[in-house]
TIFITOR-351070 format. One record per residue (C-alpha): residue in three letters; residue number from 0; x, y, z. Coordinates in nm, 3 decimals. Example, Ala and Ser with C-alpha at 12.3 -4.5 7.8 and 13.67 -1.06 7.14 Angstrom:
REM TIFITOR-351070
+-----+-----+---------+---------+---------+
|  aa |   i |      xx |      yy |      zz |
+-----+-----+---------+---------+---------+
| ALA |   0 |   1.230 |  -0.450 |   0.780 |
| SER |   1 |   1.367 |  -0.106 |   0.714 |
+-----+-----+---------+---------+---------+
END
This chain:
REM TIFITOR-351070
+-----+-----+---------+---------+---------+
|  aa |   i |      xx |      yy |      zz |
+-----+-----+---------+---------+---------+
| UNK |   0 |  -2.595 |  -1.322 |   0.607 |
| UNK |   1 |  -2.697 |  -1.040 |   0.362 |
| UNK |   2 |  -2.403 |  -0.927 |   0.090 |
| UNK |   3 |  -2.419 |  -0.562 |  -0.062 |
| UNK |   4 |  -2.191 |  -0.392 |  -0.267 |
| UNK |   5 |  -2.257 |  -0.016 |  -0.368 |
| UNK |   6 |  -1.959 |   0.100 |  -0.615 |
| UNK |   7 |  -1.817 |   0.466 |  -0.485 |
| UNK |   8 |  -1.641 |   0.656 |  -0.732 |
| UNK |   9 |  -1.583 |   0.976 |  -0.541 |
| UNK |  10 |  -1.248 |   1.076 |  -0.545 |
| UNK |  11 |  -1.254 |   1.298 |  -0.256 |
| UNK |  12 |  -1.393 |   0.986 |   0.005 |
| UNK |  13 |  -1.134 |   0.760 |  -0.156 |
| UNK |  14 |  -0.810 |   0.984 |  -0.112 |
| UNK |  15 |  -0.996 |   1.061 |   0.259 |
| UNK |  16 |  -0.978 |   0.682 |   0.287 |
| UNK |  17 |  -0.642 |   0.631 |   0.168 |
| UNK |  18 |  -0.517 |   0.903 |   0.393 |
| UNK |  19 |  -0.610 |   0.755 |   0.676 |
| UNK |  20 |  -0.517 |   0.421 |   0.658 |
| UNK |  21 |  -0.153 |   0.307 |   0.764 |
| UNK |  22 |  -0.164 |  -0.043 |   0.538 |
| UNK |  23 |  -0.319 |  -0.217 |   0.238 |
| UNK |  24 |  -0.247 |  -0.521 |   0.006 |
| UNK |  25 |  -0.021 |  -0.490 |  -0.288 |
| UNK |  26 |  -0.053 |  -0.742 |  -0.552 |
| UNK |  27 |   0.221 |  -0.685 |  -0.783 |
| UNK |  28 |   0.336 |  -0.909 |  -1.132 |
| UNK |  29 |   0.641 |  -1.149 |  -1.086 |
| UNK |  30 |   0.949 |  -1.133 |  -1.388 |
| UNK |  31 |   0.883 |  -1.506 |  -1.450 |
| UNK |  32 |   0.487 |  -1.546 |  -1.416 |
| UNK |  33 |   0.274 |  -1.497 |  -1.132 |
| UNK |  34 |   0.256 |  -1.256 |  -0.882 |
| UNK |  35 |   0.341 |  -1.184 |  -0.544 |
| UNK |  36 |   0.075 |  -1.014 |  -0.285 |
| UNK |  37 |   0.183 |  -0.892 |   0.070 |
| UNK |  38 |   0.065 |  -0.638 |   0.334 |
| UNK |  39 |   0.260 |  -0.325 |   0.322 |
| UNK |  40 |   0.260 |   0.005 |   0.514 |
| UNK |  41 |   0.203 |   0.300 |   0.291 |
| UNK |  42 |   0.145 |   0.625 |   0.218 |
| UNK |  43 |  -0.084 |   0.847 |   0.006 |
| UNK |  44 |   0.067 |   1.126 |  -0.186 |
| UNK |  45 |   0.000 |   1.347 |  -0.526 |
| UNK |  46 |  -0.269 |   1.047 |  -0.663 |
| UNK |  47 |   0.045 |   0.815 |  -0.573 |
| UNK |  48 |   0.103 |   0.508 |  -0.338 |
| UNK |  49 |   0.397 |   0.494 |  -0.186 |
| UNK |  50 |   0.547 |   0.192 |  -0.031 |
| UNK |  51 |   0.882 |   0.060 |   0.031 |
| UNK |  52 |   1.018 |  -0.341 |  -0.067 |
| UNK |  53 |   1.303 |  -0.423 |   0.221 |
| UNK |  54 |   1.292 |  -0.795 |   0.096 |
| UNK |  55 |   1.609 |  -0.840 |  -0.201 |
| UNK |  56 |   1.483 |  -1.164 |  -0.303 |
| UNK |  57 |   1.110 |  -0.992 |  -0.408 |
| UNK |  58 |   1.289 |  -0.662 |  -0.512 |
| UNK |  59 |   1.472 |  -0.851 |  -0.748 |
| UNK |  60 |   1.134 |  -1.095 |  -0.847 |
| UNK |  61 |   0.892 |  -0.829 |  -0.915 |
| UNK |  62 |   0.815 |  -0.668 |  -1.244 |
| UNK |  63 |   0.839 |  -0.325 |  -1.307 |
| UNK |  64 |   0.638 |  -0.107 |  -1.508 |
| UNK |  65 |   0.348 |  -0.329 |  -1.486 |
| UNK |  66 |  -0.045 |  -0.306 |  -1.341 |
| UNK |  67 |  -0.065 |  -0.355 |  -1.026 |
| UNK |  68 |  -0.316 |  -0.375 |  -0.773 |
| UNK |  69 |  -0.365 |  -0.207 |  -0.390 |
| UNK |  70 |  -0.649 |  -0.270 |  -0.158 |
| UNK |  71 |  -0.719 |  -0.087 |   0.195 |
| UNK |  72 |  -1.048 |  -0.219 |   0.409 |
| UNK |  73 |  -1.180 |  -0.035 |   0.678 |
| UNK |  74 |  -1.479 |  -0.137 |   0.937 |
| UNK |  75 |  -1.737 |   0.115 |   0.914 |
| UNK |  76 |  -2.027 |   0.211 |   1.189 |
| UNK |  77 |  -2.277 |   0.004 |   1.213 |
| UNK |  78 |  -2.630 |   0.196 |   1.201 |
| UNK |  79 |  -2.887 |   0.152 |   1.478 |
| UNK |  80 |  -3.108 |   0.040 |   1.206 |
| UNK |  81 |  -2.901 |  -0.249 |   1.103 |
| UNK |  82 |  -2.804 |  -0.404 |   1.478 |
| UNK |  83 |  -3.258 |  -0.401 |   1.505 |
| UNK |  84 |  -3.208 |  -0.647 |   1.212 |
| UNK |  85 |  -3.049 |  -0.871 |   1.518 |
| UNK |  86 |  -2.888 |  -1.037 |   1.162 |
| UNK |  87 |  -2.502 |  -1.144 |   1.105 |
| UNK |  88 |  -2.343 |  -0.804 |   0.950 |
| UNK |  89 |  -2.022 |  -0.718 |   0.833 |
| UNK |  90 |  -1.982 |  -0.369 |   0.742 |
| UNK |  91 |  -1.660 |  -0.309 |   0.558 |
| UNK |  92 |  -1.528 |  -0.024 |   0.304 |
| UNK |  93 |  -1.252 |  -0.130 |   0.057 |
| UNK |  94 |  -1.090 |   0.008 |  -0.180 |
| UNK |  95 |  -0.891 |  -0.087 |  -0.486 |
| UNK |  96 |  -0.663 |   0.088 |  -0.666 |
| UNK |  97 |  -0.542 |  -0.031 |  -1.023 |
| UNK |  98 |  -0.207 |   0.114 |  -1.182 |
| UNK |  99 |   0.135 |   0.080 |  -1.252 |
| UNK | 100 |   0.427 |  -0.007 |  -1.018 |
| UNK | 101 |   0.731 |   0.219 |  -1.078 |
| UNK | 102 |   1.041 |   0.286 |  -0.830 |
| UNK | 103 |   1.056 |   0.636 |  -0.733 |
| UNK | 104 |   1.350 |   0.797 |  -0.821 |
| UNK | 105 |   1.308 |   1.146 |  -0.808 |
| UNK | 106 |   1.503 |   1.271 |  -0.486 |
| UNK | 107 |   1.268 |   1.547 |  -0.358 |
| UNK | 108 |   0.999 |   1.343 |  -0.412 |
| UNK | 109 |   1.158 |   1.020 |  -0.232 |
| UNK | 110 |   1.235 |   1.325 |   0.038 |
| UNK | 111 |   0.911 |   1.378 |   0.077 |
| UNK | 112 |   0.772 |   1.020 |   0.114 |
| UNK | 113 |   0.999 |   0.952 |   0.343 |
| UNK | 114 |   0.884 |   1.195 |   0.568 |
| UNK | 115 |   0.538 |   1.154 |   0.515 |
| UNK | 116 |   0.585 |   0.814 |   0.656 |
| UNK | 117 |   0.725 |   0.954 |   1.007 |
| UNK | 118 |   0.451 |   1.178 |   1.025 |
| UNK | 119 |   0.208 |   0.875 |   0.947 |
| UNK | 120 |   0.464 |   0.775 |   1.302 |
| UNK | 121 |   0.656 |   0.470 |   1.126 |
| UNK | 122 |   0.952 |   0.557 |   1.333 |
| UNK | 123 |   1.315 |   0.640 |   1.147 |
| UNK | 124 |   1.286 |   0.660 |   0.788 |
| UNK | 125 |   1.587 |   0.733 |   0.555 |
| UNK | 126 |   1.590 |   0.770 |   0.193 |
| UNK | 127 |   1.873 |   0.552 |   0.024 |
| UNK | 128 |   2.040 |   0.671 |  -0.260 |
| UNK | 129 |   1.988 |   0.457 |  -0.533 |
| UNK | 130 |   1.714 |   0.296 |  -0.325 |
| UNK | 131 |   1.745 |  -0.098 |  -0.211 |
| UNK | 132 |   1.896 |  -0.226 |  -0.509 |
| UNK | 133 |   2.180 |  -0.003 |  -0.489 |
| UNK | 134 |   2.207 |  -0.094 |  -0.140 |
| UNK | 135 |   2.234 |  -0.457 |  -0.213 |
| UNK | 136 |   2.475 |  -0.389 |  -0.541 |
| UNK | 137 |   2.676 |  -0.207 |  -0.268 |
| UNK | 138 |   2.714 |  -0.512 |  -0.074 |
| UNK | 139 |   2.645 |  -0.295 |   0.241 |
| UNK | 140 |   2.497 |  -0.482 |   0.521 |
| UNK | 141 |   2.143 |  -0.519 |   0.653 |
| UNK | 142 |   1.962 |  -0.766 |   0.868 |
| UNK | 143 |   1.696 |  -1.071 |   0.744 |
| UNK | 144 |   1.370 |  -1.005 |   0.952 |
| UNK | 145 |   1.240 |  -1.349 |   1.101 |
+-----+-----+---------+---------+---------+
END
């Protein structure tokens, strides 16, 4: 099987990238050491990832103000040229994003995230005030996913 990597630093094809895709892999830093790295549903917005934590236990794990990294991969169209080849070919497009994970906090801008995520069509969305771990302080109820 033949491996190539090209490096793409054009901003405009990532963010078109980025737009389009409705999940990606957050690796994020742990308070204790370590890290934690889970799928997530997301959404692109002012050079920002947006993504939401409905797990207390990693809320409360994770380290804030930290690097983290996000990665989105996408199959891309295979060329005529390459299926001639008749060889084993995986044609993917990734990318990784390197910065720091921060909760949002800002109220029009958790406004807006929230609805960019129905629009993306994840369903009901609400924006909690004080987020999750105001929620949980709160003691108000939720449900354990299985």
């Amino acid at each position: 099987m033949n491996k190539q990597i090209k490096i793409i630093r054009d901003l405009p094809l990532v963010e078109k990238e980025l737009n389009s895709a409705l999940a990606g892999v957050i690796a994020i830093s742990l308070k204790k050491e370590g890290f934690i790295q889970f799928a997530t549903n997301f959404v692109y917005l002012n050079k920002n990832i947006f993504f939401y934590i409905e797990n207390e236990e990693v809320l409360r794990t994770i380290k804030l103000d930290t690097l983290s990294k996000f990665t989105i991969l996408s199959e891309k169209n295979v060329t005529k040229e390459f299926l001639e080849k008749k060889e084993p070919l995986y044609h993917l497009f990734s990318v990784v994003v390197t910065g720091e994970i921060k909760e949002a906090e800002e109220k029009k801008t958790i406004s807006t995230v929230a609805q960019s995520f129905i629009e993306k069509g994840f369903g009901k969305v609400y924006a909690l005030k004080g987020g999750w771990r105001e929620w949980f302080r709160s003691k108000y109820p939720y449900e354990e996913k299985s």
